[in-house]
N, C-alpha and C positions, 0 to 999 in steps of 0.2 A: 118203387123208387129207391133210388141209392144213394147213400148218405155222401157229401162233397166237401171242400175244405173247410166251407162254412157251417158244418156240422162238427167240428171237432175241431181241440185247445192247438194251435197252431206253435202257439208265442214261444219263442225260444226252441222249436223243437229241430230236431232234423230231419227233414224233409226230404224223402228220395222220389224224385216225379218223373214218370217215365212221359216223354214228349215223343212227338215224331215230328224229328227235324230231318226227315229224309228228302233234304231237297235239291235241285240243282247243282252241278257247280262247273264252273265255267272259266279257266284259268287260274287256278287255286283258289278264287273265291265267290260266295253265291250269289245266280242268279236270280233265282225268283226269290224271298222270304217267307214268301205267304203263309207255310206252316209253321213258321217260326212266330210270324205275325200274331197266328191264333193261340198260341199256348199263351201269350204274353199277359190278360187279364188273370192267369190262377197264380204265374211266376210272379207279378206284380202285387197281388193279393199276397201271396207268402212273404212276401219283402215287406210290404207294409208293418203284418204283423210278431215280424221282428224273426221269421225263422231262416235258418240255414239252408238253402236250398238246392240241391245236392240232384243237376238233371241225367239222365240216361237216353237214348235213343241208337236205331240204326241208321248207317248210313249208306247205301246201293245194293249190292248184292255181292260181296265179298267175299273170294276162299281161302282163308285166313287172314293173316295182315296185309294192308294195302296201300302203302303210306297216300296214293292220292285219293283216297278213302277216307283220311283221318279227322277228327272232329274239329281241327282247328279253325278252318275257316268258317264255318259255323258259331264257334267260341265269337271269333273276331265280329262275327254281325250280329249276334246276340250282342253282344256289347255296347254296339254302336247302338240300337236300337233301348235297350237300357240305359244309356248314355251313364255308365258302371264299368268298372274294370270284371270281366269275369276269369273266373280262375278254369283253364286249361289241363285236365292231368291225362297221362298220357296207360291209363289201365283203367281197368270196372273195379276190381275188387283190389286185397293185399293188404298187407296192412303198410306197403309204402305208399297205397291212396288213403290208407287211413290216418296215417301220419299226417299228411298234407292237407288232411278234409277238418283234422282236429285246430287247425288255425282258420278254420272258416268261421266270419264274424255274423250274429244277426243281421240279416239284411242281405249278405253278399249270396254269390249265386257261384255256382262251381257246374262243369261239365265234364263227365266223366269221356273215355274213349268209345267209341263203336261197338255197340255193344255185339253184332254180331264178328269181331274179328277174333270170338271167343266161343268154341263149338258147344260150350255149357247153354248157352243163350237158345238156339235153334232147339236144343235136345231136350231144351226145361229142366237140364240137371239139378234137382236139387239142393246139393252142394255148393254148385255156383249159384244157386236163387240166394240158399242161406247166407253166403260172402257176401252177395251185393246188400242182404239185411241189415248185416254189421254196421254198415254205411249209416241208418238211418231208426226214427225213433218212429217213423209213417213213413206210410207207402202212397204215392196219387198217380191215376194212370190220369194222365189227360190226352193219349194219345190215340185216338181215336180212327185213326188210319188205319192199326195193326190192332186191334182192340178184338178180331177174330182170331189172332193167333194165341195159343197154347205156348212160348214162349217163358225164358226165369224171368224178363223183367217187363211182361204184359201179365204173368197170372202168377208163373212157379212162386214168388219174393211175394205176394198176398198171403203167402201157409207164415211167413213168420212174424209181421208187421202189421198192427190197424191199417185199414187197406178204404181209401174212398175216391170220389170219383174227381176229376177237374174241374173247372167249369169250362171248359171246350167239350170234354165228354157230358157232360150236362145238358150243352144248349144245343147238342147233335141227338143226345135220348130225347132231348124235347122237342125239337125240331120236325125231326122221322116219324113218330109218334101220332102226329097229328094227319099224317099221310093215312094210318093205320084204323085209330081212331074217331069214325063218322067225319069222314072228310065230307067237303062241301061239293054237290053236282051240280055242272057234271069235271069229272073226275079224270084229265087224260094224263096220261103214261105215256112217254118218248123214249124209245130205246133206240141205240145205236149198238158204232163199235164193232169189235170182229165177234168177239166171243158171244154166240147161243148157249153155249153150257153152264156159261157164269150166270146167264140170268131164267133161264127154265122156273127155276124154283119160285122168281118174284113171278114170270108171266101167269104162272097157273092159281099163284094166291091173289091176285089182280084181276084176275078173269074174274074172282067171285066179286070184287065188287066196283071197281074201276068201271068206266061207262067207253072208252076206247083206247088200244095201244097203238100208239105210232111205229111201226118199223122201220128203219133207214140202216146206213152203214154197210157193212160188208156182209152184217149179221142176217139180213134181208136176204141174200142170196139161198142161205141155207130153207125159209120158206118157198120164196120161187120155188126152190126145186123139188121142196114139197109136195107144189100144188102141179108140178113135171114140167114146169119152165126148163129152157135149156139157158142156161147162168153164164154160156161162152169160158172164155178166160179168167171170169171174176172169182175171187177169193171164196170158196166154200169150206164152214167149217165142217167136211163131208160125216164127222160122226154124229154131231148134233141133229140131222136133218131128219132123223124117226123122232126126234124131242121137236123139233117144229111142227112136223102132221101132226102128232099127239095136239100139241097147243091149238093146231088150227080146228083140228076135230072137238077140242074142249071148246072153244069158245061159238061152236055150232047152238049149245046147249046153256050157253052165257047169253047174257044179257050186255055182254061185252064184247066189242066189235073186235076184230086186227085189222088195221090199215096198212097194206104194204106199198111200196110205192108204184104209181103205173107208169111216172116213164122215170128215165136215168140219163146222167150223162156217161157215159163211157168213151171206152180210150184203147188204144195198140197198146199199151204198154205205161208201166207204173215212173209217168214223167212229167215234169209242168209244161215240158215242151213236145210232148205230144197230139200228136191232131185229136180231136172230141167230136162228137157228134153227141144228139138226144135223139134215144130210140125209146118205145114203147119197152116198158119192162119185158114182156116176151117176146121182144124182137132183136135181143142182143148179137150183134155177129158172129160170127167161129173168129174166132182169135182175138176179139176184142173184149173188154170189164168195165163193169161198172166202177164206179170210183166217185160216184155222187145220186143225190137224188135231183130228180129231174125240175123245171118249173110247175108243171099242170100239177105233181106229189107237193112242192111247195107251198101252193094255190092251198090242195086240199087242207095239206097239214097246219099250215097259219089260222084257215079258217076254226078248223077244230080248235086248234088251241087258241086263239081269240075266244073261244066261244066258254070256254073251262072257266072252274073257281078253283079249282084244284089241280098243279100239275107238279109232275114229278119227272124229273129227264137227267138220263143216264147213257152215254156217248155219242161220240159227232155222229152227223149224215153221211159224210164221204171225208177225204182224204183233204180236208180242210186246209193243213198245214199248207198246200201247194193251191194258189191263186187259180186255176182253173178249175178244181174240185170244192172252192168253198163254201160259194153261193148256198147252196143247201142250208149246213151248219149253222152261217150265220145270219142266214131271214129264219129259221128257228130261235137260234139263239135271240135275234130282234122280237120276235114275236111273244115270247115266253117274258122276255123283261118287259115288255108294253102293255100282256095279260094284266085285266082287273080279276088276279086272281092269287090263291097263295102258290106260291114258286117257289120250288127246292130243286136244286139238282146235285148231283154228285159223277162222283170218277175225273180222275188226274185230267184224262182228255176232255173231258165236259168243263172242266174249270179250265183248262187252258184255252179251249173255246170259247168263255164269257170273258177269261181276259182280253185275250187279242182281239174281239169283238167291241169289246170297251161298255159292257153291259150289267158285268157282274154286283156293283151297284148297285144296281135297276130289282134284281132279283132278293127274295126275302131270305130264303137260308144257300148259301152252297159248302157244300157238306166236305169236309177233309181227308174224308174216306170212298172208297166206289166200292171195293168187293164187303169192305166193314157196313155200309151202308145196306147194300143188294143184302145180306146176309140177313142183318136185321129185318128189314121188310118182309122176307119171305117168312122170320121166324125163329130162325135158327139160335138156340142158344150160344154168345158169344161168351168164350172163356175171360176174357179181360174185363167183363161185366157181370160174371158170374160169380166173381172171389170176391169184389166189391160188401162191404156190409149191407147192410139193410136200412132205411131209417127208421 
Protein backbone atom coordinates (compact mmCIF):
# COMPACT_ATOMS: atom_id res chain seq x y z
CA UNK A 1 0.00 0.00 0.00
CA UNK A 2 1.02 3.66 -0.69
CA UNK A 3 0.87 6.29 1.54
CA UNK A 4 -1.77 9.29 0.03
CA UNK A 5 -2.59 12.78 1.01
CA UNK A 6 -4.16 11.77 3.97
CA UNK A 7 -0.98 10.32 5.17
CA UNK A 8 0.93 13.39 5.42
CA UNK A 9 0.88 17.12 7.01
CA UNK A 10 -0.72 18.86 4.08
CA UNK A 11 -1.55 22.45 5.82
CA UNK A 12 0.12 25.22 4.35
CA UNK A 13 2.29 23.15 2.19
CA UNK A 14 2.90 23.43 -1.47
CA UNK A 15 1.63 20.92 -3.28
CA UNK A 16 2.80 19.97 -6.91
CA UNK A 17 -0.03 17.33 -8.11
CA UNK A 18 0.49 15.92 -11.20
CA UNK A 19 -3.25 15.16 -12.76
CA UNK A 20 -4.30 14.06 -16.17
CA UNK A 21 -6.29 16.62 -17.56
CA UNK A 22 -5.66 15.24 -21.03
CA UNK A 23 -8.90 15.76 -22.45
CA UNK A 24 -10.98 16.82 -25.30
CA UNK A 25 -11.14 20.01 -26.80
CA UNK A 26 -13.36 21.28 -29.11
CA UNK A 27 -13.34 24.96 -30.28
CA UNK A 28 -10.95 26.40 -27.74
CA UNK A 29 -12.73 24.74 -24.99
CA UNK A 30 -13.50 21.29 -23.41
CA UNK A 31 -15.48 18.75 -24.31
CA UNK A 32 -15.85 16.10 -22.16
CA UNK A 33 -14.39 16.94 -18.24
CA UNK A 34 -14.54 13.61 -17.00
CA UNK A 35 -10.80 13.49 -16.10
CA UNK A 36 -10.94 16.66 -14.68
CA UNK A 37 -14.00 15.51 -12.87
CA UNK A 38 -11.92 12.81 -11.21
CA UNK A 39 -8.99 14.45 -9.79
CA UNK A 40 -11.32 16.97 -8.10
CA UNK A 41 -11.91 15.00 -4.63
CA UNK A 42 -7.72 15.20 -3.76
CA UNK A 43 -7.58 18.99 -5.39
CA UNK A 44 -10.62 19.65 -3.10
CA UNK A 45 -9.13 17.81 -0.23
CA UNK A 46 -5.74 20.11 -0.52
CA UNK A 47 -7.94 23.15 -0.56
CA UNK A 48 -9.75 22.30 2.45
CA UNK A 49 -6.67 21.80 4.33
CA UNK A 50 -5.26 25.15 3.60
CA UNK A 51 -2.47 23.98 0.90
CA UNK A 52 -1.30 25.67 -2.26
CA UNK A 53 -1.94 23.66 -4.98
CA UNK A 54 0.24 23.85 -7.64
CA UNK A 55 -1.27 21.26 -10.74
CA UNK A 56 0.86 19.70 -13.80
CA UNK A 57 -0.49 17.51 -16.65
CA UNK A 58 -0.17 16.81 -20.56
CA UNK A 59 -2.13 17.84 -22.96
CA UNK A 60 -2.38 15.60 -26.84
CA UNK A 61 0.54 14.72 -28.12
CA UNK A 62 2.58 17.79 -28.89
CA UNK A 63 5.98 18.60 -30.95
CA UNK A 64 7.04 21.34 -29.10
CA UNK A 65 4.85 24.24 -28.41
CA UNK A 66 1.28 24.23 -29.69
CA UNK A 67 -0.66 27.19 -28.78
CA UNK A 68 -3.98 25.18 -29.49
CA UNK A 69 -2.51 22.67 -27.16
CA UNK A 70 -2.24 25.06 -24.29
CA UNK A 71 -3.60 24.65 -20.79
CA UNK A 72 -5.90 27.44 -20.74
CA UNK A 73 -8.99 26.12 -21.56
CA UNK A 74 -8.71 23.52 -19.15
CA UNK A 75 -7.62 26.32 -16.47
CA UNK A 76 -10.93 28.03 -17.54
CA UNK A 77 -13.13 24.69 -16.58
CA UNK A 78 -11.33 23.84 -13.72
CA UNK A 79 -12.48 26.89 -12.65
CA UNK A 80 -15.81 26.89 -13.27
CA UNK A 81 -16.10 23.56 -11.69
CA UNK A 82 -14.30 24.88 -8.52
CA UNK A 83 -16.43 27.65 -8.82
CA UNK A 84 -12.59 29.73 -7.70
CA UNK A 85 -10.58 31.79 -9.76
CA UNK A 86 -7.63 29.52 -10.90
CA UNK A 87 -4.33 30.94 -11.65
CA UNK A 88 -3.10 30.16 -15.53
CA UNK A 89 0.79 30.44 -16.04
CA UNK A 90 2.15 30.07 -19.02
CA UNK A 91 5.76 27.56 -18.32
CA UNK A 92 6.43 24.43 -15.88
CA UNK A 93 9.39 25.51 -14.19
CA UNK A 94 11.79 29.20 -13.95
CA UNK A 95 11.86 31.10 -11.69
CA UNK A 96 9.32 33.71 -13.48
CA UNK A 97 6.67 30.65 -12.44
CA UNK A 98 8.27 30.76 -9.35
CA UNK A 99 7.66 34.35 -8.80
CA UNK A 100 4.13 34.10 -9.78
CA UNK A 101 3.42 30.69 -7.71
CA UNK A 102 5.06 32.66 -4.45
CA UNK A 103 1.69 34.86 -4.43
CA UNK A 104 -0.20 31.68 -4.35
CA UNK A 105 -2.66 31.92 -1.35
CA UNK A 106 -3.68 28.62 1.02
CA UNK A 107 -6.48 27.31 -0.65
CA UNK A 108 -5.97 28.61 -4.22
CA UNK A 109 -4.99 26.35 -7.03
CA UNK A 110 -2.53 27.40 -9.93
CA UNK A 111 -2.08 25.31 -13.34
CA UNK A 112 1.08 25.07 -14.67
CA UNK A 113 1.56 24.90 -18.82
CA UNK A 114 1.74 21.46 -20.90
CA UNK A 115 3.97 19.72 -19.51
CA UNK A 116 4.95 17.98 -22.52
CA UNK A 117 5.70 21.28 -24.70
CA UNK A 118 8.99 20.75 -22.72
CA UNK A 119 11.46 17.71 -24.12
CA UNK A 120 12.79 17.36 -20.27
CA UNK A 121 9.19 15.92 -19.43
CA UNK A 122 9.16 12.83 -22.14
CA UNK A 123 13.12 12.20 -21.52
CA UNK A 124 12.76 12.20 -17.41
CA UNK A 125 15.53 14.75 -17.42
CA UNK A 126 16.56 15.11 -14.24
CA UNK A 127 17.24 18.70 -14.37
CA UNK A 128 13.88 19.52 -15.53
CA UNK A 129 12.24 16.90 -12.68
CA UNK A 130 14.55 18.96 -10.19
CA UNK A 131 12.89 22.59 -11.59
CA UNK A 132 9.60 21.43 -11.37
CA UNK A 133 10.72 20.36 -7.42
CA UNK A 134 11.46 24.05 -6.75
CA UNK A 135 7.81 24.40 -7.29
CA UNK A 136 6.78 22.46 -4.32
CA UNK A 137 7.16 21.15 -0.62
CA UNK A 138 5.17 17.46 -1.96
CA UNK A 139 4.75 15.72 -4.72
CA UNK A 140 1.07 13.71 -5.51
CA UNK A 141 0.54 11.91 -8.67
CA UNK A 142 -3.19 11.41 -8.78
CA UNK A 143 -2.83 10.90 -12.46
CA UNK A 144 -3.44 7.60 -13.11
CA UNK A 145 -3.89 7.58 -16.94
CA UNK A 146 -0.07 8.12 -17.52
CA UNK A 147 0.84 6.63 -14.10
CA UNK A 148 2.92 3.74 -16.52
CA UNK A 149 5.13 6.24 -17.80
CA UNK A 150 8.67 6.88 -16.73
CA UNK A 151 8.09 10.67 -17.34
CA UNK A 152 9.87 14.14 -14.80
CA UNK A 153 6.54 14.80 -13.65
CA UNK A 154 4.90 10.98 -13.31
CA UNK A 155 8.27 9.53 -11.44
CA UNK A 156 11.69 11.78 -12.42
CA UNK A 157 10.16 15.03 -9.46
CA UNK A 158 9.50 11.73 -6.76
CA UNK A 159 13.87 11.61 -6.48
CA UNK A 160 13.45 15.19 -4.95
CA UNK A 161 10.02 15.73 -2.95
CA UNK A 162 7.86 13.28 -0.35
CA UNK A 163 6.22 11.70 -2.98
CA UNK A 164 2.24 10.00 -2.23
CA UNK A 165 -0.35 8.94 -4.03
CA UNK A 166 -4.06 10.87 -4.81
CA UNK A 167 -7.03 9.68 -4.11
CA UNK A 168 -7.94 8.95 -7.73
CA UNK A 169 -4.74 6.76 -7.85
CA UNK A 170 -6.09 5.22 -4.71
CA UNK A 171 -9.51 4.18 -5.52
CA UNK A 172 -7.96 2.91 -9.11
CA UNK A 173 -5.02 0.54 -6.90
CA UNK A 174 -8.28 -0.40 -5.09
CA UNK A 175 -10.43 -0.88 -7.56
CA UNK A 176 -8.14 -3.14 -9.97
CA UNK A 177 -7.00 -4.98 -7.14
CA UNK A 178 -9.96 -6.73 -6.46
CA UNK A 179 -10.04 -8.01 -10.07
CA UNK A 180 -6.59 -9.54 -8.99
CA UNK A 181 -7.21 -10.55 -5.69
CA UNK A 182 -9.80 -13.80 -5.37
CA UNK A 183 -12.25 -12.27 -7.37
CA UNK A 184 -15.76 -13.72 -7.20
CA UNK A 185 -16.85 -16.69 -9.99
CA UNK A 186 -17.52 -16.83 -12.36
CA UNK A 187 -15.12 -14.26 -13.56
CA UNK A 188 -15.59 -12.81 -17.39
CA UNK A 189 -13.04 -10.69 -19.27
CA UNK A 190 -14.42 -8.53 -22.27
CA UNK A 191 -11.88 -7.51 -24.55
CA UNK A 192 -12.19 -5.48 -27.52
CA UNK A 193 -10.54 -2.62 -29.72
CA UNK A 194 -7.84 -3.01 -32.31
CA UNK A 195 -4.79 -3.71 -30.43
CA UNK A 196 -3.78 -7.75 -29.55
CA UNK A 197 -0.37 -6.70 -28.50
CA UNK A 198 -1.59 -4.21 -25.84
CA UNK A 199 -3.31 -6.86 -24.02
CA UNK A 200 -1.35 -10.32 -24.58
CA UNK A 201 0.13 -9.87 -21.22
CA UNK A 202 -3.37 -9.43 -19.37
CA UNK A 203 -4.93 -12.54 -21.60
CA UNK A 204 -2.22 -15.07 -20.55
CA UNK A 205 -2.32 -13.99 -16.74
CA UNK A 206 -6.27 -14.24 -17.05
CA UNK A 207 -6.20 -17.54 -18.49
CA UNK A 208 -4.86 -18.61 -14.99
CA UNK A 209 -7.74 -17.78 -13.37
CA UNK A 210 -10.57 -15.82 -15.17
CA UNK A 211 -13.39 -18.49 -16.01
CA UNK A 212 -13.99 -16.85 -19.86
CA UNK A 213 -12.60 -14.11 -22.18
CA UNK A 214 -15.02 -12.41 -24.56
CA UNK A 215 -13.23 -11.48 -27.82
CA UNK A 216 -14.83 -8.67 -30.18
CA UNK A 217 -13.55 -5.56 -32.02
CA UNK A 218 -11.10 -5.58 -34.64
CA UNK A 219 -8.72 -7.51 -32.12
CA UNK A 220 -10.85 -10.71 -32.89
CA UNK A 221 -9.78 -10.86 -36.47
CA UNK A 222 -6.29 -11.41 -35.50
CA UNK A 223 -7.52 -15.04 -33.64
CA UNK A 224 -9.87 -15.79 -36.69
CA UNK A 225 -6.97 -15.91 -38.41
CA UNK A 226 -5.30 -17.86 -35.92
CA UNK A 227 -7.56 -20.64 -36.01
CA UNK A 228 -7.10 -19.85 -40.64
CA UNK A 229 -10.24 -18.08 -41.01
CA UNK A 230 -10.00 -15.84 -43.95
CA UNK A 231 -10.71 -12.21 -42.12
CA UNK A 232 -11.61 -10.66 -46.00
CA UNK A 233 -10.89 -6.93 -45.76
CA UNK A 234 -11.05 -6.52 -41.97
CA UNK A 235 -8.43 -4.83 -39.94
CA UNK A 236 -5.69 -7.40 -38.83
CA UNK A 237 -3.19 -6.63 -36.52
CA UNK A 238 -1.08 -9.00 -38.73
CA UNK A 239 2.07 -9.25 -36.14
CA UNK A 240 0.11 -10.16 -33.23
CA UNK A 241 -1.63 -13.24 -34.76
CA UNK A 242 1.44 -15.94 -33.36
CA UNK A 243 0.39 -14.01 -29.85
CA UNK A 244 -3.19 -15.00 -30.53
CA UNK A 245 -2.40 -18.94 -31.37
CA UNK A 246 -0.07 -18.82 -28.45
CA UNK A 247 -3.30 -17.59 -26.23
CA UNK A 248 -5.69 -19.99 -28.01
CA UNK A 249 -3.06 -22.88 -27.57
CA UNK A 250 -2.69 -21.68 -23.64
CA UNK A 251 -6.17 -21.69 -22.87
CA UNK A 252 -6.43 -25.48 -24.45
CA UNK A 253 -4.69 -26.34 -21.02
CA UNK A 254 -6.86 -23.54 -18.96
CA UNK A 255 -9.68 -23.87 -17.32
CA UNK A 256 -10.50 -20.78 -19.10
CA UNK A 257 -12.51 -20.45 -22.10
CA UNK A 258 -11.80 -17.80 -25.32
CA UNK A 259 -15.20 -16.81 -26.91
CA UNK A 260 -14.69 -15.29 -30.15
CA UNK A 261 -17.56 -14.29 -31.96
CA UNK A 262 -19.47 -16.71 -34.64
CA UNK A 263 -21.05 -14.27 -36.68
CA UNK A 264 -20.36 -10.38 -37.51
CA UNK A 265 -21.79 -7.65 -39.07
CA UNK A 266 -19.56 -6.47 -41.89
CA UNK A 267 -19.41 -4.08 -44.67
CA UNK A 268 -17.63 -2.86 -48.31
CA UNK A 269 -16.04 -0.43 -46.85
CA UNK A 270 -15.27 1.78 -43.47
CA UNK A 271 -18.88 4.05 -43.74
CA UNK A 272 -22.16 4.47 -41.93
CA UNK A 273 -23.53 4.58 -45.21
CA UNK A 274 -22.38 1.43 -46.34
CA UNK A 275 -24.46 -1.74 -47.27
CA UNK A 276 -24.03 -4.53 -44.19
CA UNK A 277 -24.87 -7.78 -44.05
CA UNK A 278 -24.38 -10.64 -41.05
CA UNK A 279 -22.27 -13.55 -42.05
CA UNK A 280 -20.95 -16.42 -40.03
CA UNK A 281 -17.56 -15.41 -38.58
CA UNK A 282 -15.87 -17.74 -41.23
CA UNK A 283 -17.81 -16.73 -43.98
CA UNK A 284 -16.59 -13.22 -44.58
CA UNK A 285 -16.53 -12.14 -48.30
CA UNK A 286 -13.26 -11.08 -50.26
CA UNK A 287 -13.49 -7.45 -50.03
CA UNK A 288 -15.75 -7.10 -47.31
CA UNK A 289 -14.96 -6.37 -42.93
CA UNK A 290 -15.98 -6.94 -40.12
CA UNK A 291 -16.89 -3.82 -38.25
CA UNK A 292 -19.24 -5.38 -35.52
CA UNK A 293 -20.14 -8.37 -33.66
CA UNK A 294 -22.88 -10.16 -34.83
CA UNK A 295 -26.56 -10.95 -32.92
CA UNK A 296 -26.32 -14.83 -32.24
CA UNK A 297 -22.06 -13.41 -30.57
CA UNK A 298 -24.51 -10.83 -28.66
CA UNK A 299 -27.07 -13.68 -27.60
CA UNK A 300 -23.92 -15.62 -26.50
CA UNK A 301 -21.94 -12.77 -24.89
CA UNK A 302 -24.90 -11.14 -22.74
CA UNK A 303 -25.60 -14.62 -21.57
CA UNK A 304 -22.19 -15.03 -20.22
CA UNK A 305 -21.94 -11.85 -18.72
CA UNK A 306 -25.30 -11.99 -17.08
CA UNK A 307 -24.19 -15.00 -15.67
CA UNK A 308 -20.70 -13.42 -13.94
CA UNK A 309 -19.90 -11.84 -10.30
CA UNK A 310 -16.97 -10.52 -11.65
CA UNK A 311 -16.30 -8.61 -14.85
CA UNK A 312 -13.74 -6.65 -16.36
CA UNK A 313 -14.06 -4.95 -19.98
CA UNK A 314 -11.52 -3.38 -21.85
CA UNK A 315 -12.77 -1.94 -25.65
CA UNK A 316 -15.84 -1.64 -27.77
CA UNK A 317 -17.19 -4.69 -30.04
CA UNK A 318 -17.08 -2.77 -33.37
CA UNK A 319 -16.94 0.64 -34.78
CA UNK A 320 -19.58 1.78 -32.23
CA UNK A 321 -19.12 5.46 -33.00
CA UNK A 322 -21.21 4.88 -36.48
CA UNK A 323 -24.91 3.76 -35.86
CA UNK A 324 -24.70 0.64 -38.00
CA UNK A 325 -21.75 -0.83 -36.20
CA UNK A 326 -22.98 -0.33 -32.56
CA UNK A 327 -25.42 -2.60 -31.62
CA UNK A 328 -22.71 -4.93 -30.28
CA UNK A 329 -21.02 -2.36 -28.01
CA UNK A 330 -23.97 -1.28 -26.58
CA UNK A 331 -26.20 -4.62 -25.61
CA UNK A 332 -22.61 -5.35 -23.95
CA UNK A 333 -22.28 -2.20 -22.48
CA UNK A 334 -26.32 -2.84 -21.37
CA UNK A 335 -25.51 -6.03 -20.14
CA UNK A 336 -22.43 -5.45 -17.98
CA UNK A 337 -24.39 -2.28 -16.17
CA UNK A 338 -27.50 -4.69 -15.49
CA UNK A 339 -24.89 -7.64 -14.31
CA UNK A 340 -25.48 -8.55 -10.53
CA UNK A 341 -22.13 -8.40 -10.51
CA UNK A 342 -18.78 -6.32 -9.61
CA UNK A 343 -18.04 -4.29 -12.97
CA UNK A 344 -14.98 -2.37 -13.90
CA UNK A 345 -14.07 -1.30 -17.11
CA UNK A 346 -11.37 0.71 -18.49
CA UNK A 347 -9.85 2.46 -21.89
CA UNK A 348 -10.65 6.02 -23.33
CA UNK A 349 -13.03 3.98 -25.80
CA UNK A 350 -14.78 1.79 -23.32
CA UNK A 351 -15.54 4.85 -21.21
CA UNK A 352 -16.78 6.69 -24.07
CA UNK A 353 -18.87 3.65 -24.84
CA UNK A 354 -20.61 3.71 -21.27
CA UNK A 355 -21.08 7.37 -21.87
CA UNK A 356 -22.80 7.62 -25.07
CA UNK A 357 -24.69 4.44 -23.94
CA UNK A 358 -25.92 6.37 -20.75
CA UNK A 359 -24.66 3.54 -18.50
CA UNK A 360 -21.69 4.45 -16.87
CA UNK A 361 -23.65 5.14 -13.65
CA UNK A 362 -24.93 1.68 -13.64
CA UNK A 363 -21.31 0.39 -13.52
CA UNK A 364 -19.15 0.09 -10.10
CA UNK A 365 -15.47 1.44 -11.03
CA UNK A 366 -14.49 2.91 -14.70
CA UNK A 367 -11.08 3.22 -14.54
CA UNK A 368 -9.27 6.60 -16.08
CA UNK A 369 -6.63 4.71 -17.57
CA UNK A 370 -6.82 1.65 -20.34
CA UNK A 371 -3.01 0.96 -21.07
CA UNK A 372 -2.17 2.12 -17.07
CA UNK A 373 -4.80 -0.26 -16.09
CA UNK A 374 -4.03 -3.35 -18.75
CA UNK A 375 -0.53 -2.87 -17.26
CA UNK A 376 -1.43 -3.27 -13.86
CA UNK A 377 -3.39 -6.31 -14.19
CA UNK A 378 -0.88 -8.17 -16.09
CA UNK A 379 1.60 -7.02 -13.34
CA UNK A 380 3.90 -5.00 -14.67
CA UNK A 381 5.59 -2.68 -12.35
CA UNK A 382 4.35 0.96 -12.87
CA UNK A 383 6.93 3.72 -12.60
CA UNK A 384 4.59 6.47 -11.27
CA UNK A 385 3.61 3.89 -8.36
CA UNK A 386 6.97 2.74 -7.87
CA UNK A 387 8.57 6.21 -6.37
CA UNK A 388 5.39 6.66 -4.36
CA UNK A 389 6.36 5.92 -0.42
CA UNK A 390 5.36 3.23 1.32
CA UNK A 391 2.95 3.35 4.22
Amino acid sequence: MKKTVKDIDVDNKRVLVRVDFNVPLKGGRVADDTRIRASLPTINFLRKHNARVILISHLGRPKGLEKNLCMDPVADRLSGLLEAPVMKLDDCAGPDVESRLAGLKPGEVAVLENSRFFPGEKQNDPKWAENLARLADIYVNDAFGTIHRAHASTAGVAAYLPAVAGLLVESELKQLSRLINNPEHPFVIILGGVKVSDKVGVISRFLGFADVILVGGAMCFCFLKAEGVDTGASKVEEEAVGAAAAALEKAKGSKCRILLPADLVVAGRFDAAAETMVVAADRIPSGWMGLDIGPATVTAFTAEIGAAHTIFWNGPMGAFEMEPFAAGTRAVAEAVASAGALTVTGGGDTVAAVNQFGVAGLIDHVSTGGGAAMEFLEGKELPGISVLADK
